[in-house]
Structure formats: C-alpha cells, structure tokens
C-alpha positions, 0 to 999 in steps of 0.5 A: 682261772688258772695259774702258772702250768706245769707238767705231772705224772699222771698214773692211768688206770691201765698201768701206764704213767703218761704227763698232763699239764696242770696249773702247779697250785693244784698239782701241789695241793693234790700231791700229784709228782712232777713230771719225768719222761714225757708220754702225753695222755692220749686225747681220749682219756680223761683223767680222775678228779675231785670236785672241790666246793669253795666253803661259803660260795659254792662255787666248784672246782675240778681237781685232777688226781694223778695216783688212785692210792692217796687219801684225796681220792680213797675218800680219807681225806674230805678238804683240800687247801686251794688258793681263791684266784677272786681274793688275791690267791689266799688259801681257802679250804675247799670241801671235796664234794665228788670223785670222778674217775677216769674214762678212755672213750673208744 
C-alpha cells in the first residue's frame, strides 16, 4: 500500500536526470530529491531498487533509489527507516536484502 505520491528526480545510468513518481515516504527515506523540470522516465526503463525486509515479518518491500552514489545503494549502509502501513505508520527499520539495478529493455 502506498502513501501520499510525489515526483523525484531520478539519475539514469545513462547521464540523463528524468521525474518518476513516488510514495513521498519512501522517497524521503531513500533521500531521492524532489523533482524540478519534468521529463518522464521512458516506459521501457526500470529504474534501480533496494529490497527492503520488515525485521520480523519478512515481508518485502521495493525501494527505488534515484542516485547510484549514495550509501543506500553502494552498499555502506544495511537498514532503511520505513513506515509499516499495517501499524498505523510507525517507523520500522527494514533490512536492505538486495540491490536491483537499472534496466532499459529494447
């Protein structure tokens, strides 16, 4: 479940800095900047993400991360403060499990 959405900045592995929307808990939590100009992230790129595991559920979560340099995604930094949806937005630490990179399909 998501919350309220917003718009960020997205930094492609090709150079280019497009918008993607984004539930705004996340973005803060991931430190992804809010969005300037728009230019839309082609359909065919999906963007980099962590996978984030609820600490004594398990249950999974998908992060996107908008700038490859940051200690979320170079792997310094091994938990991410999340709110839990299922108990009235508390903060829980998740624990990163995973780093997706970005794809461009055709």
């Amino acid at each position: 479940m998501a919350g309220a959405m917003t718009r960020v900045n997205y930094h492609s592995d090709d150079g280019v800095t497009y918008t993607m929307r984004q539930d705004a808990s996340n973005a803060t939590a991931a430190g992804n900047p809010a969005a300037g100009a728009f230019q839309g992230l082609p359909k065919r790129y999906r963007p980099r993400f962590l996978l984030a595991a609820h600490p004594t559920t398990g249950r999974e979560r998908r992060i996107q991360v908008s700038d490859a340099t940051t200690g979320l995604w170079l792997g310094s930094v091994a938990t991410i403060t999340l709110p839990d949806f299922d108990n009235l937005m508390a903060p829980v630490v998740y624990i990163i499990r995973g780093r997706i990179g970005e794809r461009r399909l055709g």
